[in-house]
mmCIF file as Biopython writes it, N, C-alpha, C and O atoms, coordinates in Angstrom:
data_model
#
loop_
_atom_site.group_PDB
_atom_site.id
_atom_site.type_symbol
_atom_site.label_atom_id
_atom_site.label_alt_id
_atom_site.label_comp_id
_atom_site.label_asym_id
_atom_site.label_entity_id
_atom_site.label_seq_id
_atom_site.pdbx_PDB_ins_code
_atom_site.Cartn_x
_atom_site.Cartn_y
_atom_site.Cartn_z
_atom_site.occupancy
_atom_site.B_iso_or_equiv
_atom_site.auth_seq_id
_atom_site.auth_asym_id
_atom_site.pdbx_PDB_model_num
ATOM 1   N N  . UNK A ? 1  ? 0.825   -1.204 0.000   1.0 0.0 1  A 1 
ATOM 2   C CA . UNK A ? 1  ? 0.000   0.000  0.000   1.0 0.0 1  A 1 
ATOM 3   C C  . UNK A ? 1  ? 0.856   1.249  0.000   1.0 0.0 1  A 1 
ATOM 4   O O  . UNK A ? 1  ? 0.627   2.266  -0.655  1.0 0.0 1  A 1 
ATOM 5   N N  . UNK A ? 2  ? 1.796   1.055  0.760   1.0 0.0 2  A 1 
ATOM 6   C CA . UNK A ? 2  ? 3.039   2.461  0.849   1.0 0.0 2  A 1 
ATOM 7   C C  . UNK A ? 2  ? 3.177   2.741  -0.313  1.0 0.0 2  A 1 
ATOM 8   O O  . UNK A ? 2  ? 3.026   3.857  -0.810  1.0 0.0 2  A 1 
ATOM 9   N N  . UNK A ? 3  ? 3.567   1.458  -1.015  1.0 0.0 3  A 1 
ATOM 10  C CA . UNK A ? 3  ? 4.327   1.524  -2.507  1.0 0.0 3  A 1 
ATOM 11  C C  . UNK A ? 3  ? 3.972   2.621  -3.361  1.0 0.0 3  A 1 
ATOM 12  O O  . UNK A ? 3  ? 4.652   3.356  -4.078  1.0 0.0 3  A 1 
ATOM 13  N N  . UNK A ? 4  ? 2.224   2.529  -3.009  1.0 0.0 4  A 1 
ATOM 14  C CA . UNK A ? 4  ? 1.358   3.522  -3.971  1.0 0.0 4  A 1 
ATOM 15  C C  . UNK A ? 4  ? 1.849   5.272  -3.668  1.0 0.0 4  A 1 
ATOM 16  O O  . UNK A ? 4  ? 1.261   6.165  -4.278  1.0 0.0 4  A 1 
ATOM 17  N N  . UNK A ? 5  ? 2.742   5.529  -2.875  1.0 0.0 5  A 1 
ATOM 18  C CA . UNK A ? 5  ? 2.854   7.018  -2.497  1.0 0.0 5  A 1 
ATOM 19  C C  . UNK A ? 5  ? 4.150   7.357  -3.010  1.0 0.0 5  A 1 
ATOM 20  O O  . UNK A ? 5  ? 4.835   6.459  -3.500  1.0 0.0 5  A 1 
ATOM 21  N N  . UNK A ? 6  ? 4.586   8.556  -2.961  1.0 0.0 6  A 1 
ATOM 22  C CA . UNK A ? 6  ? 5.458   9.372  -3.601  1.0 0.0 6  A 1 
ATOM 23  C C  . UNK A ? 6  ? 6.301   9.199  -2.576  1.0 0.0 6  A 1 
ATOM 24  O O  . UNK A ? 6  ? 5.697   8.468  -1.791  1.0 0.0 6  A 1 
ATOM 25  N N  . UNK A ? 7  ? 7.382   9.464  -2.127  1.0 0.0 7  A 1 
ATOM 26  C CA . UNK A ? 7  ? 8.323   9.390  -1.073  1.0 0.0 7  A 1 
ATOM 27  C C  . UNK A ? 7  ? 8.020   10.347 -0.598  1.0 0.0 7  A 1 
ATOM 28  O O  . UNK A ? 7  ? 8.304   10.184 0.589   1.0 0.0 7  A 1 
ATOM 29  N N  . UNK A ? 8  ? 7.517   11.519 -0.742  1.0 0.0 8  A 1 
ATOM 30  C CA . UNK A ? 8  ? 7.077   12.568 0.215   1.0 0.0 8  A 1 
ATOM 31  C C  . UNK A ? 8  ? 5.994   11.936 0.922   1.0 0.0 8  A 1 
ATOM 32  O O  . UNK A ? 8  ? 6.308   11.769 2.100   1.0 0.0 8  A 1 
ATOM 33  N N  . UNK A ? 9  ? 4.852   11.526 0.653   1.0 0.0 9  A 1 
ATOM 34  C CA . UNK A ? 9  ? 3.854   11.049 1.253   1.0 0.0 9  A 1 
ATOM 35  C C  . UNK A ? 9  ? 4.156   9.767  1.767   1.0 0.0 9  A 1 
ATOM 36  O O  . UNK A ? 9  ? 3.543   9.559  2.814   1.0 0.0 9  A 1 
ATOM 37  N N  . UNK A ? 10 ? 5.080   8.579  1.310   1.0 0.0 10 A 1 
ATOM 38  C CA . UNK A ? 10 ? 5.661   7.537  2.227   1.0 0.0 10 A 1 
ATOM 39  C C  . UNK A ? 10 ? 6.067   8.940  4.026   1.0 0.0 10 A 1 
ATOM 40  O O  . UNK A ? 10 ? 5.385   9.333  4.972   1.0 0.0 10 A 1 
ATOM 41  N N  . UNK A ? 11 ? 7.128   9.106  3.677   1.0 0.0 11 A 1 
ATOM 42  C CA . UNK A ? 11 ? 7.247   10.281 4.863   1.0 0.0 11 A 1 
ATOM 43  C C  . UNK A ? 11 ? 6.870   10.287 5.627   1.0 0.0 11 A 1 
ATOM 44  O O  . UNK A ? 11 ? 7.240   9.769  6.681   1.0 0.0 11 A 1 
ATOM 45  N N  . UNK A ? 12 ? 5.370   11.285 5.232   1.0 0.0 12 A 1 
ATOM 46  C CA . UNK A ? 12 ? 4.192   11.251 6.229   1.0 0.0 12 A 1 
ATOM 47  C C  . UNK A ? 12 ? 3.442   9.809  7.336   1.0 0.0 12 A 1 
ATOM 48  O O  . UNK A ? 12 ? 3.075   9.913  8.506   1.0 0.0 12 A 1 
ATOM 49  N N  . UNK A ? 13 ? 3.416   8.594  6.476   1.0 0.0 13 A 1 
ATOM 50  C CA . UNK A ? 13 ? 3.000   7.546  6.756   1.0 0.0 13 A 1 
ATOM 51  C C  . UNK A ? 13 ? 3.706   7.305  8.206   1.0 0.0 13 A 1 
ATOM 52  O O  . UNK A ? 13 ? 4.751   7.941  8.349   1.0 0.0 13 A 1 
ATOM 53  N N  . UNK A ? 14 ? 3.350   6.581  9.181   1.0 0.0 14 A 1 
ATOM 54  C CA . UNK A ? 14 ? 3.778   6.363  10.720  1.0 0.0 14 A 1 
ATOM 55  C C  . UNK A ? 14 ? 4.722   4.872  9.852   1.0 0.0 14 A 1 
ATOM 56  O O  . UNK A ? 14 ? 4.232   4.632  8.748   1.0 0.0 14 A 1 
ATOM 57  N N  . UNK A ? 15 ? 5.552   4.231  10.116  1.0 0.0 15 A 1 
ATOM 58  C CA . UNK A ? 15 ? 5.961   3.211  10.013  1.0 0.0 15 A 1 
ATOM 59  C C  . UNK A ? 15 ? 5.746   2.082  10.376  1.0 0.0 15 A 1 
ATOM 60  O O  . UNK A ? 15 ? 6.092   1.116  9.695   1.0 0.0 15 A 1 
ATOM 61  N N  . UNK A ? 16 ? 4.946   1.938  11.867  1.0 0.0 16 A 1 
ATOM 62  C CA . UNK A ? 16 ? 4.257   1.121  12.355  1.0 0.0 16 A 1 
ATOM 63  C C  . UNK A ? 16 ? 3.485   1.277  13.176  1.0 0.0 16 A 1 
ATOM 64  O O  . UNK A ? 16 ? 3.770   2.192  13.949  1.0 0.0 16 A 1 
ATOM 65  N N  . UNK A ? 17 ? 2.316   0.610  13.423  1.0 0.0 17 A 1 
ATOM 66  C CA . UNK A ? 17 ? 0.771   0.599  14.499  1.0 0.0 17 A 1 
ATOM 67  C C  . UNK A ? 17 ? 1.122   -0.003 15.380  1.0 0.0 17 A 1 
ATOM 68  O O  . UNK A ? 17 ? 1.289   -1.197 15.131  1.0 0.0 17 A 1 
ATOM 69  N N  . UNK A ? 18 ? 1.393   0.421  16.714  1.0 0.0 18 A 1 
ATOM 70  C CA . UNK A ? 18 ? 1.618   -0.758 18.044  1.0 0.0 18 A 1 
ATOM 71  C C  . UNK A ? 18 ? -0.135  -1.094 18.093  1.0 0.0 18 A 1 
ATOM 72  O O  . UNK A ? 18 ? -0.597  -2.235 18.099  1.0 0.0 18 A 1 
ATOM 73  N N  . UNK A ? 19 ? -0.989  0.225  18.128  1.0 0.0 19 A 1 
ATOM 74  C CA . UNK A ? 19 ? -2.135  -0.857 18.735  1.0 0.0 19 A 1 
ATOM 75  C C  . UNK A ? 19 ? -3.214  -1.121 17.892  1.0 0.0 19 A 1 
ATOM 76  O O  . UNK A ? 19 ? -3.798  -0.108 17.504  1.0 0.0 19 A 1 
ATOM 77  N N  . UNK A ? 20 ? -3.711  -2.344 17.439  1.0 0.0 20 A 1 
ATOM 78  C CA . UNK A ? 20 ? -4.318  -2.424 16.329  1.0 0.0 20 A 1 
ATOM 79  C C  . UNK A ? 20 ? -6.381  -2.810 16.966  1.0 0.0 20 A 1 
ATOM 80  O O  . UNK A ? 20 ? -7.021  -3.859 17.034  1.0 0.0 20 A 1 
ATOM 81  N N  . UNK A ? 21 ? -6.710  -1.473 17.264  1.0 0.0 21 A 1 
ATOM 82  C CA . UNK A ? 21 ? -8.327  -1.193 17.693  1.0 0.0 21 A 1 
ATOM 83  C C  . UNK A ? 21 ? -8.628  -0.764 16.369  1.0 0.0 21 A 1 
ATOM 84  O O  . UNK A ? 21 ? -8.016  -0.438 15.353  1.0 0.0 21 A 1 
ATOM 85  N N  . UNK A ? 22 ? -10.181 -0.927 16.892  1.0 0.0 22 A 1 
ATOM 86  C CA . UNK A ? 22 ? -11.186 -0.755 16.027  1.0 0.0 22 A 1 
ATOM 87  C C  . UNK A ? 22 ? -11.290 1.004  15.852  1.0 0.0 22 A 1 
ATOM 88  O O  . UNK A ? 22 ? -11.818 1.729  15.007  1.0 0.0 22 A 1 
ATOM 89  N N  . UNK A ? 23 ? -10.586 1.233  16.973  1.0 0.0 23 A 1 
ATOM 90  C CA . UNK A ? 23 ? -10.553 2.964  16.705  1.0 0.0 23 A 1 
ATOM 91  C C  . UNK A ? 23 ? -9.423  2.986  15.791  1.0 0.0 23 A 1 
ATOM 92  O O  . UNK A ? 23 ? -9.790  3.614  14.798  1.0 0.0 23 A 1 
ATOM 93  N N  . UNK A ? 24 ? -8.554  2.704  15.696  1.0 0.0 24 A 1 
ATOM 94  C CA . UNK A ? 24 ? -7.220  3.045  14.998  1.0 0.0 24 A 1 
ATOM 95  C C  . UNK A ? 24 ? -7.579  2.237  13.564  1.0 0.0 24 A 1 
ATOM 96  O O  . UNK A ? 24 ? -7.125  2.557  12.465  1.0 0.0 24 A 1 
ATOM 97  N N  . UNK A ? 25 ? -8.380  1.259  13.793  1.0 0.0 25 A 1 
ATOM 98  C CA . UNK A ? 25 ? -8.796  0.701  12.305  1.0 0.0 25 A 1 
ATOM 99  C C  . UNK A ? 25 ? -9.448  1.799  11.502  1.0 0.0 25 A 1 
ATOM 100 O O  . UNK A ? 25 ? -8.909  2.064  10.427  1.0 0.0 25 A 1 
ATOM 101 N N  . UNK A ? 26 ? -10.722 2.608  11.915  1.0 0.0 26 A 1 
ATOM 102 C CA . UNK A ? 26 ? -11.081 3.909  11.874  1.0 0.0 26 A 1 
ATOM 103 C C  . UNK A ? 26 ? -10.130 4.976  11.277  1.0 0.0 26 A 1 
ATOM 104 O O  . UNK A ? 26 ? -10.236 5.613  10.229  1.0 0.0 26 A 1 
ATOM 105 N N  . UNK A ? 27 ? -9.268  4.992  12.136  1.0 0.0 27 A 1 
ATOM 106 C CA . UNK A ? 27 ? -8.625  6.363  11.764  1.0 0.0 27 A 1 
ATOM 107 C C  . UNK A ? 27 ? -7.398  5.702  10.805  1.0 0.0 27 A 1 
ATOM 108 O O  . UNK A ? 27 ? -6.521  6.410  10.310  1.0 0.0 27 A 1 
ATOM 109 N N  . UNK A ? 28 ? -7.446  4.697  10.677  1.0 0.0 28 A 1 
ATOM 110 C CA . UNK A ? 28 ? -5.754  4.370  9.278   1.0 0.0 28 A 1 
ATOM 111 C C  . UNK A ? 28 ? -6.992  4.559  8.048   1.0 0.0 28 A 1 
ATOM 112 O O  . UNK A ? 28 ? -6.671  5.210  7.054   1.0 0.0 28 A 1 
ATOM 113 N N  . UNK A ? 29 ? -8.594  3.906  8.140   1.0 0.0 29 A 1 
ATOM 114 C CA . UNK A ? 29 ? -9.024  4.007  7.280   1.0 0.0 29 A 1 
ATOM 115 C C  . UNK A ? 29 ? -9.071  5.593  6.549   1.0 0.0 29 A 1 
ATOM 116 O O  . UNK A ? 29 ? -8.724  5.857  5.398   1.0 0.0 29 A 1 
ATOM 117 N N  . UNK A ? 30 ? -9.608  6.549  7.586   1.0 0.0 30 A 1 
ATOM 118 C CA . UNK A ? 30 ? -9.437  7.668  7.108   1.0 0.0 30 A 1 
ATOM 119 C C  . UNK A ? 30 ? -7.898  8.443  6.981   1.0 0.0 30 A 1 
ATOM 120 O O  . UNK A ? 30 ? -7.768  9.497  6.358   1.0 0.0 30 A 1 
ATOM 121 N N  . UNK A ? 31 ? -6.962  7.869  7.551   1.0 0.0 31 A 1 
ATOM 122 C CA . UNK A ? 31 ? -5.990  8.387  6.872   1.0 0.0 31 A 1 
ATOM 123 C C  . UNK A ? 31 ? -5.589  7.857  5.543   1.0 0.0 31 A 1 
ATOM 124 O O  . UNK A ? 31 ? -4.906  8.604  4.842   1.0 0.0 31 A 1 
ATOM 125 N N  . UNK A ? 32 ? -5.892  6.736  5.108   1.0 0.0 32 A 1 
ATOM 126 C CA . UNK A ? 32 ? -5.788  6.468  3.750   1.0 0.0 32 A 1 
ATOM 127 C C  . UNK A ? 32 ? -6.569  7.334  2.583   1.0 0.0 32 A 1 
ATOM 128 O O  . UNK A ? 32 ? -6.264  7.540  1.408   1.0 0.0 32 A 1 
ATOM 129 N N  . UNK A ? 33 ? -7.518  7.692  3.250   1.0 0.0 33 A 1 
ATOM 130 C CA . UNK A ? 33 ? -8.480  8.479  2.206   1.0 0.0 33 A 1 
ATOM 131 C C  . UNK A ? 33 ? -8.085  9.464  1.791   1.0 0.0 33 A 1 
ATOM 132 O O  . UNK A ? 33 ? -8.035  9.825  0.615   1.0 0.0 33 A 1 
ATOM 133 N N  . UNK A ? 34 ? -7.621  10.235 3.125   1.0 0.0 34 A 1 
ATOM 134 C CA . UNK A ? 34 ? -6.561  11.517 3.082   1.0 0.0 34 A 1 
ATOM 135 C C  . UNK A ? 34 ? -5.654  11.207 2.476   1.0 0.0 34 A 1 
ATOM 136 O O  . UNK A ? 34 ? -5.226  12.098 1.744   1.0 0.0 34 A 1 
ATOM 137 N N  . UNK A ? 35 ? -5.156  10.319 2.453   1.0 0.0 35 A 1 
ATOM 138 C CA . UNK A ? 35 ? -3.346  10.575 1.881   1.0 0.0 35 A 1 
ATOM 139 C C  . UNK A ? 35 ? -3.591  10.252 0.140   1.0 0.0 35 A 1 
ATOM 140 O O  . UNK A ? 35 ? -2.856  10.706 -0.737  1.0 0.0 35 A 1 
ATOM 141 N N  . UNK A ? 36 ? -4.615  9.500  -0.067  1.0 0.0 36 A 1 
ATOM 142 C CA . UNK A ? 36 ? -5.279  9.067  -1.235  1.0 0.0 36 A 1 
ATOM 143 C C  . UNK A ? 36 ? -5.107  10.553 -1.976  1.0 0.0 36 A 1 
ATOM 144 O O  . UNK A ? 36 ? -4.214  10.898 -2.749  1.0 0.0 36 A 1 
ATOM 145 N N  . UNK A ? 37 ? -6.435  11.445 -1.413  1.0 0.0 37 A 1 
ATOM 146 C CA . UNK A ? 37 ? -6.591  12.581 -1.821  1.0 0.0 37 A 1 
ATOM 147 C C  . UNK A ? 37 ? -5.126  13.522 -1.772  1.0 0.0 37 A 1 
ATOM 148 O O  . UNK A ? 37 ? -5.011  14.338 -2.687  1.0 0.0 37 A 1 
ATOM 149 N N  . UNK A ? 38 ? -4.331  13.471 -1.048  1.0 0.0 38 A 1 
ATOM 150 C CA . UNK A ? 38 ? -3.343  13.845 -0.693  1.0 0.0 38 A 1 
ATOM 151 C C  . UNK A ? 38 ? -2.176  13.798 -1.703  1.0 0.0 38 A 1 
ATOM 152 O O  . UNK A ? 38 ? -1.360  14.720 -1.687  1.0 0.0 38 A 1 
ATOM 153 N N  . UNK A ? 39 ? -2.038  12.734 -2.622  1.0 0.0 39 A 1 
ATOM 154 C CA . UNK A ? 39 ? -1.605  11.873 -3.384  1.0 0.0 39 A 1 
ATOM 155 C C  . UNK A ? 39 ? -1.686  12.606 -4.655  1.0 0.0 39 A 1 
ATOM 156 O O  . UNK A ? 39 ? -0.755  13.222 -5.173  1.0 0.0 39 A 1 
ATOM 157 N N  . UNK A ? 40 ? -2.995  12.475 -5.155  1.0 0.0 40 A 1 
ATOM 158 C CA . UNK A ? 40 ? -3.337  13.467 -6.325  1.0 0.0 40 A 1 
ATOM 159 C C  . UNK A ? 40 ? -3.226  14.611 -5.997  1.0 0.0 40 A 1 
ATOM 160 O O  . UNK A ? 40 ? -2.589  15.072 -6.944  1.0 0.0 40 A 1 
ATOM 161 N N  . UNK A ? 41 ? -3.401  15.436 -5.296  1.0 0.0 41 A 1 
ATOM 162 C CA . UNK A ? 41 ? -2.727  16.858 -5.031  1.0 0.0 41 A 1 
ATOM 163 C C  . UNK A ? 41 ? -1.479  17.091 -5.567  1.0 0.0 41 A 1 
ATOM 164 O O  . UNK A ? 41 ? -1.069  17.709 -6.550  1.0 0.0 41 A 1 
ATOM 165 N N  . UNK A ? 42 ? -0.945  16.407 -4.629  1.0 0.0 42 A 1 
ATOM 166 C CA . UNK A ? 42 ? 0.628   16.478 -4.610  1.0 0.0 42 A 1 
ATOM 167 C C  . UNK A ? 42 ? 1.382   16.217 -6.527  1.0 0.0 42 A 1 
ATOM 168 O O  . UNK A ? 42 ? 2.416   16.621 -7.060  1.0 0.0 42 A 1 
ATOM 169 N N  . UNK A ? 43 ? 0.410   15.505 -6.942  1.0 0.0 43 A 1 
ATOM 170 C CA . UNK A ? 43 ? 0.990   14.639 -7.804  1.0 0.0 43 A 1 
ATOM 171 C C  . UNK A ? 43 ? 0.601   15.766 -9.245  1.0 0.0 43 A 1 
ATOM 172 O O  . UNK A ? 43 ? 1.323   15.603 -10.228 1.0 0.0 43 A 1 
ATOM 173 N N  . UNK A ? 44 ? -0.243  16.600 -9.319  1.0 0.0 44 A 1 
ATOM 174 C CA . UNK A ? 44 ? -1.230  17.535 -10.157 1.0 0.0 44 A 1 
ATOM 175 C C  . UNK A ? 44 ? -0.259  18.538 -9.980  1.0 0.0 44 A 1 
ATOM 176 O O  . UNK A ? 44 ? 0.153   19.142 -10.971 1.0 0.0 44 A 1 
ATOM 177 N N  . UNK A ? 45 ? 0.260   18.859 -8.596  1.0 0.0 45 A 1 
ATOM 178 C CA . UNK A ? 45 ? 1.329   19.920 -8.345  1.0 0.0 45 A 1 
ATOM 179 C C  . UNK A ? 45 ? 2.659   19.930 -8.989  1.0 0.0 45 A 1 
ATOM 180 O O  . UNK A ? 45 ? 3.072   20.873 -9.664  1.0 0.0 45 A 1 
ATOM 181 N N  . UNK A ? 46 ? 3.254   18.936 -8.773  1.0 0.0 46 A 1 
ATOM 182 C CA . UNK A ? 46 ? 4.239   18.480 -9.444  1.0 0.0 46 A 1 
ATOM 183 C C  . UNK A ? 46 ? 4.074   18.777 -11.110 1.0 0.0 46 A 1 
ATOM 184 O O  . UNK A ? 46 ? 4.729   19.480 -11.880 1.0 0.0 46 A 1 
ATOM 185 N N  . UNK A ? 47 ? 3.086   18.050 -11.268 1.0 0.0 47 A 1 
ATOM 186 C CA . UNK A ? 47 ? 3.080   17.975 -13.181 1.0 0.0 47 A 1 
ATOM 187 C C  . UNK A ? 47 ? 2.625   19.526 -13.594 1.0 0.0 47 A 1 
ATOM 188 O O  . UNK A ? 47 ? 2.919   19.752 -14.768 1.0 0.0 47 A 1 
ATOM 189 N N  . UNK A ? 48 ? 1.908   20.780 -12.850 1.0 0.0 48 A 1 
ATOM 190 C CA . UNK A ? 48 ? 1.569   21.450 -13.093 1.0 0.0 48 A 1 
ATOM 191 C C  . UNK A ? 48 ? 3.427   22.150 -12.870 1.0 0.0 48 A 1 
ATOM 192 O O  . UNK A ? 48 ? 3.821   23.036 -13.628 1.0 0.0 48 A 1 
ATOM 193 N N  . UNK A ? 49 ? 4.100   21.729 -12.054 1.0 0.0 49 A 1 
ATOM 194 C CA . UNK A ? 49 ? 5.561   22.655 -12.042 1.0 0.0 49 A 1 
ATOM 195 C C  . UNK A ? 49 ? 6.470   22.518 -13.296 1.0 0.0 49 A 1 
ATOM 196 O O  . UNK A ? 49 ? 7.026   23.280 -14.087 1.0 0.0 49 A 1 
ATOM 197 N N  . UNK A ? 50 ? 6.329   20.910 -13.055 1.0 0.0 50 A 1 
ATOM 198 C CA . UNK A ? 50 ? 6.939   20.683 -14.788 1.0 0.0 50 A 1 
ATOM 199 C C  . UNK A ? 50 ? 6.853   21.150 -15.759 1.0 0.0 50 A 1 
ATOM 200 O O  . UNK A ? 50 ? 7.813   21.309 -16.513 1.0 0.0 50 A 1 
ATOM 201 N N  . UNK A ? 51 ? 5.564   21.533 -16.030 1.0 0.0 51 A 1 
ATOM 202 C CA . UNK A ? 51 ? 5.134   21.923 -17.430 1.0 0.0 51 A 1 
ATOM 203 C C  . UNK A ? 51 ? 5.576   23.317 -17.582 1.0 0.0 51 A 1 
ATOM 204 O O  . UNK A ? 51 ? 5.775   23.865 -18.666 1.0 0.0 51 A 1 
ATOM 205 N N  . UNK A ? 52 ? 5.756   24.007 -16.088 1.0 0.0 52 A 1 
ATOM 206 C CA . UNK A ? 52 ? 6.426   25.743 -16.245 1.0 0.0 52 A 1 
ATOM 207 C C  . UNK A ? 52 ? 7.494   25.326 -16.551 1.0 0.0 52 A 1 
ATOM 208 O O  . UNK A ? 52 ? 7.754   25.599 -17.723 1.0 0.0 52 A 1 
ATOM 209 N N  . UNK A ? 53 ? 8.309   24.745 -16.011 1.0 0.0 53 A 1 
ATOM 210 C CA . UNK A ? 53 ? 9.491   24.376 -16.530 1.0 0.0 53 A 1 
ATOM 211 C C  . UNK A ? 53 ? 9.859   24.237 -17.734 1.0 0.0 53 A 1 
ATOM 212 O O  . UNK A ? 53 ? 10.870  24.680 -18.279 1.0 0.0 53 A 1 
ATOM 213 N N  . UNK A ? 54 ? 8.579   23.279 -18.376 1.0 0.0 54 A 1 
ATOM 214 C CA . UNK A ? 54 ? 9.371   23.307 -19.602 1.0 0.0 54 A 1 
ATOM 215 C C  . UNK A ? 54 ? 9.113   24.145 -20.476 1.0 0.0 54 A 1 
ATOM 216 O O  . UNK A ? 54 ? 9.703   24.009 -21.548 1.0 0.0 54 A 1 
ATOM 217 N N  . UNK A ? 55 ? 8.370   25.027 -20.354 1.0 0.0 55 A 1 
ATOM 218 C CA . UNK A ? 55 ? 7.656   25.999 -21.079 1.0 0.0 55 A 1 
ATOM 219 C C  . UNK A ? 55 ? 8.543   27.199 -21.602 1.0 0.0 55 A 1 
ATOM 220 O O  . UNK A ? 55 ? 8.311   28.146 -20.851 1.0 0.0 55 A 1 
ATOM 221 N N  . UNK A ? 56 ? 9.314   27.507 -22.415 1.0 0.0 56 A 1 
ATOM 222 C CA . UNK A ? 56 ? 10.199  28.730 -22.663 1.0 0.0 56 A 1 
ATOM 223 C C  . UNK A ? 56 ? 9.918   29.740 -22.370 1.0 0.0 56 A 1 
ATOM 224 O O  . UNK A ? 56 ? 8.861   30.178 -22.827 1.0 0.0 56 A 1 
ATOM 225 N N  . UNK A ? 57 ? 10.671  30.527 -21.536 1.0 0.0 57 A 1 
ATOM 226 C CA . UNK A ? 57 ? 10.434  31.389 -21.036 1.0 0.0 57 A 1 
ATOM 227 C C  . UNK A ? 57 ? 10.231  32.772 -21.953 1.0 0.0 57 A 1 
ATOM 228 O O  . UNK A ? 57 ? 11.352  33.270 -22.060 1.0 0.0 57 A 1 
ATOM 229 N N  . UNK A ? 58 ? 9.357   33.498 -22.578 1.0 0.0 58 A 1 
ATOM 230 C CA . UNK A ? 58 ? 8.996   34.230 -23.042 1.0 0.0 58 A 1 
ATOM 231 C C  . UNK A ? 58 ? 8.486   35.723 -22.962 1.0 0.0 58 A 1 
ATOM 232 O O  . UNK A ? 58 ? 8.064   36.286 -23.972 1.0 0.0 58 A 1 
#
């Protein structure tokens, strides 16, 4: 699942869950959603920098 993230957003990710509740099942679920959304942000940002980049400066 990490795999799916950018190394910036790996980053963010905790490395490991000591306690595995139904609350924390909860909240990894919604942090996946977030980082999901988080993901394409990041990723739209990037390609939107590139493209200034490559764009001649005029």
């Amino acid at each position: 699942m990490a795999s799916d993230y950018s190394p910036y957003t790996q980053s963010l990710l905790p490395s490991h869950r000591p306690h595995q509740g139904t609350a924390t099942d909860s909240l990894q679920r919604l942090e996946e959603i977030f980082l999901r959304f988080w993901e394409k942000r990041y990723q739209r940002k990037q390609a939107a920098r590139n493209e200034q980049q490559n764009k001649p400066n005029t």
